[in-house]
C-alpha positions, 0 to 999 in steps of 0.5 A: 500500500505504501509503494502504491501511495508513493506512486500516486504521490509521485504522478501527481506531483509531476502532473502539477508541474506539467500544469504549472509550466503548461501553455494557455489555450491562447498561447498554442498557436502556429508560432509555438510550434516546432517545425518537424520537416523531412529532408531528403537532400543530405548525404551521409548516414544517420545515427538511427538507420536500419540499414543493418537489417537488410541483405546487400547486395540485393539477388546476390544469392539467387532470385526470390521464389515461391515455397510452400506458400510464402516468399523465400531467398535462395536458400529457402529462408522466409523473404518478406517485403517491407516496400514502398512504390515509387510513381510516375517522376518519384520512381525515376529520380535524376542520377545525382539523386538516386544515390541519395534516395536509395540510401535513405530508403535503406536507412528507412528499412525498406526492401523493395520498391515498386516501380509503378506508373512508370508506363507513361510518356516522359517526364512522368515515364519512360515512353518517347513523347515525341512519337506518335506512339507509345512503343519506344523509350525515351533513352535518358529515362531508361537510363535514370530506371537503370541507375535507380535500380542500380543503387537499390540493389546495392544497398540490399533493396529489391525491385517490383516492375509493374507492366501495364499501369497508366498507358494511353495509346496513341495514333501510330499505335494502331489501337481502334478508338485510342483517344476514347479509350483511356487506359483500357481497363478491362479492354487489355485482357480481350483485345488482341491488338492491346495483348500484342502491345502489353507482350511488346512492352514486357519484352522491351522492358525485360530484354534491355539490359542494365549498364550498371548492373549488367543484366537483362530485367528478365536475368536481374535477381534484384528484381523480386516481382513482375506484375502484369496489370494494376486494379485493373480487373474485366469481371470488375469492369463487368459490375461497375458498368465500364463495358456498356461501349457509351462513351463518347468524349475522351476519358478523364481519369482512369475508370471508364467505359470502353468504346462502342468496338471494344464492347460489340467485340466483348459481346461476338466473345461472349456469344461464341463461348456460349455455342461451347458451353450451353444447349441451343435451347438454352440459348433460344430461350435466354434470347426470347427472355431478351427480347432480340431475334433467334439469330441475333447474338444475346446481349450482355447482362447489364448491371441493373439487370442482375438481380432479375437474372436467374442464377444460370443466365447470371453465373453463365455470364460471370464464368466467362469474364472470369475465363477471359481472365484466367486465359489472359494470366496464363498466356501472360505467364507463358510468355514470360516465362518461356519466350522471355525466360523471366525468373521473377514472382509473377503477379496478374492484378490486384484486389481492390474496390472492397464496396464489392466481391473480391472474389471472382478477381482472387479467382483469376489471380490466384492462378499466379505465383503470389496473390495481392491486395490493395486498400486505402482507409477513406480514401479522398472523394473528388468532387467534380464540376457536373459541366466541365468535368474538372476537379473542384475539391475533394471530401473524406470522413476523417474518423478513426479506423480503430472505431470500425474493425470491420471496415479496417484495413486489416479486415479489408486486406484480410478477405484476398488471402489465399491458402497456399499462395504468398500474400502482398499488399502492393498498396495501402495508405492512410490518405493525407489529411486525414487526421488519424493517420498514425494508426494506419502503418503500425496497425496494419505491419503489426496485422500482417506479421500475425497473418504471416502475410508476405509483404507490404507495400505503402503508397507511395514515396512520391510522384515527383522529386524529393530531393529538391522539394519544398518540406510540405506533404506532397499530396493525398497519398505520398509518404517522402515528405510527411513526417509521421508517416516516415518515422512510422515506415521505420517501426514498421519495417521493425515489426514486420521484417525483425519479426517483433510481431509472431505469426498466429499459430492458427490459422482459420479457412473459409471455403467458397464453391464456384457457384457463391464466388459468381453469385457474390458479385450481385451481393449487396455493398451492405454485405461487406467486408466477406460477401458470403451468399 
């Protein structure tokens, strides 16, 4: 009782000297604060680094591989991936720069960059701008890819190269409709001209040879991953209404409906799958139900026709999304692998858009080495001008995370999971401003080292220069200026990579059948996060 008396005596004495020197309400104000920038223009080592807990040289041993369901070295030790993307200008720093970068990152314990947005027109990428197409590379942009690797790999940090992100096409490129096009989500996985121009891209890419390193990418054991296709999904452009073929003016953002041409070709594949698949009664039947004549090809499920479909006629139509899919990744796999001798782990896209089914993507996925997921707590909501298109503002809810376990990221991530299969997150993030970002780093690192997850990747360092930048976030989304959540990036890495955070030593499955992963993509938003029909 005394030792307790005596504690109390004690916290009370120093709570009121706290109070005695504490500031009025009037006097904290902007001028009393201390500024806490981060700078990324110095050189030499820091006095906290974490630089001791990787691997130089990246690959020195081998290529990371797949056993027994994780991420492996050489040797067959665990490889867990504490990363961070770089897009657009942030993935490709002037030479002068990229020594510095790469050292911070290393001191930051970071092991792997994602290199994301990087299929652009320059400065923001890698492609020639003063072509009329978008199939050769800008010379001096390769070159800043190539030294940026370069001085990753030295320091032990591994490379993730993502294929197909943010390209726009172009006249020369002989792309149907290119300018109402866009990027071609979903358009990439059954237009055979955009396949030819996706492999004609990995090889470029792959087959150039690194001067600093001396090796192909396809050879480069410092490259741990290739990804095919980013939050880019036909079965998910199928329910969000993005393959209806009514667009008429160019496309502002990323997530549009395709062209007229691409959405009458969808539907000749359709109708052609269907003559191998189903009865002509039940094609003759399923046309009259449609109201068109009995030669005319049946038309597509829209999305305000789902719930008056039956289950055959819907699930009829998902399966062939998802086979387009899977004929897509396995033709993309053996390309890679067999043309281009690619060693690398091998991921086809991304779960992502939790408002819905993660399911039938993970049913596409999964037929690749590792499986990945996205998610963002509250992501911003753009506000548009309804005549101009123009962004006008943005909103975001800006309430703790720790308050909904259900909608958490954790729980968001946790549905994409595959027994058997190496789980990445290749993107996540607490997007700026919202107030209670601090929980979103160690929260999730702590999570994915219970769930023995294989990697995380936080979105992202930047999309610009760092090094030269004015100390202020940089926006919604990168971490190189924002000083809470760099300084977290390092506990992080400390939680996941040193393993202070043990794997749970049980693990809970959940089954799904065919039938419920197909009847999950007209299961209400309400239904989150697991969908179970």
């Amino acid at each position: 009782m005394t030792a307790s008396l005596n504690y109390i005596q004690a916290i009370t004495a120093l709570l009121a000297g706290l109070a005695a020197h504490s500031l009025t309400a009037a006097e904290i104000t902007p001028e009393n604060w201390a500024d806490y920038t981060v700078s990324w223009n110095t050189n030499g080592t820091r006095p906290a680094s974490l630089a001791s807990i990787l691997e130089p040289v990246a690959g020195k041993d081998g290529f990371i591989r797949v056993q027994n369901g994780h991420l492996v070295r050489p040797d067959g030790r665990r490889f867990r991936i504490w990363g961070i993307n770089a897009t657009m200008q942030g993935a490709l720093p002037a030479k002068e720069a990229a020594p510095v970068v790469a050292q911070r990152l290393a001191e930051t314990g970071i092991n792997c960059v994602r290199f994301h947005f990087i299929d652009r027109p320059a400065p923001a990428g890698l492609l020639d701008a003063n072509r009329d197409d978008s199939q050769t590379f800008d010379e001096n942009q390769l070159d800043r890819l190539d030294y940026f690797i370069a001085e990753l790999k030295k320091r032990g940090i591994y490379s993730d190269l993502n294929l197909n992100v943010g390209r726009r096409y172009r006249a020369g490129d002989g792309v149907k409709e290119y300018e109402l096009l866009g990027v071609g989500k979903g358009a990439t996985y059954f237009d055979p001209r955009l396949i030819a121009l996706q492999k004609d891209y990995a090889r470029k890419l792959l087959t150039h040879r690194n001067p600093y390193t001396g090796s192909t990418y396809a050879a480069e054991p410092a490259v741990a991953i290739v990804e095919f296709l980013n939050e880019n999904s036909l079965v998910e452009a199928w329910f969000s209404g993005r393959l209806l073929g009514e667009i008429k003016t160019k496309p502002r953002d990323v997530w549009s409906d395709v062209p007229s041409s691409y959405a009458e070709e969808l539907t000749r594949q359709f109708n052609e799958w269907l003559r191998t698949k189903v009865s002509a009664e039940t094609l003759a039947r399923w046309r009259t139900e449609a109201g068109v004549a009995p030669d005319a090809p049946l038309p597509r499920l829209r999305p305000n026709q789902f719930k008056s479909a039956s289950a055959e006629r819907f699930q009829t139509e998902a399966a062939f999304y998802l086979d387009v899919e899977a004929k897509f990744f396995k033709e993309m796999a053996r390309f890679l692998r067999e043309d281009l001798k690619v060693r690398q782990v091998l991921v086809g896209n991304s779960d992502h858009g939790h408002y819905k089914s993660g399911y039938p993507i993970v049913a596409g996925t999964s037929l690749l080495d590792a499986v990945d997921g996205h998610v963002y707590w509250q992501h911003p909501r753009y506000i548009n001008d309804p005549q101009t298109g123009q962004r006008r503002g943005f909103e975001i809810s800006n309430t703790p995370m720790v308050d909904e376990p259900l909608r958490s990221t954790v729980v968001q991530l946790a549905r994409s999971a595959v027994a058997g299969k190496p789980y990445i997150v290749s993107e996540y993030n607490h997007p700026f401003p919202n107030e209670y970002a601090a929980e979103g780093v160690p929260i999730l690192a702590a999570y994915a080292a219970l769930q023995d997850w294989d990697g995380l990747f936080a979105y992202t360092l930047a999309h610009g220069d760092i090094v030269q930048a004015p100390a202020k976030v940089g926006g919604h989304f990168d971490f190189a200026l924002e000083p809470v959540k760099m300084a977290q990036l390092a506990v992080g890495a400390m939680l996941f990579l040193r393993g202070d955070v043990k794997p749970s030593p049980t693990t809970h499955l959940r089954s799904y059948t065919r039938a419920q992963v197909l009847e999950s993509i007209r299961m209400s938003s309400s239904e989150t996060p697991f969908f179970t029909p």
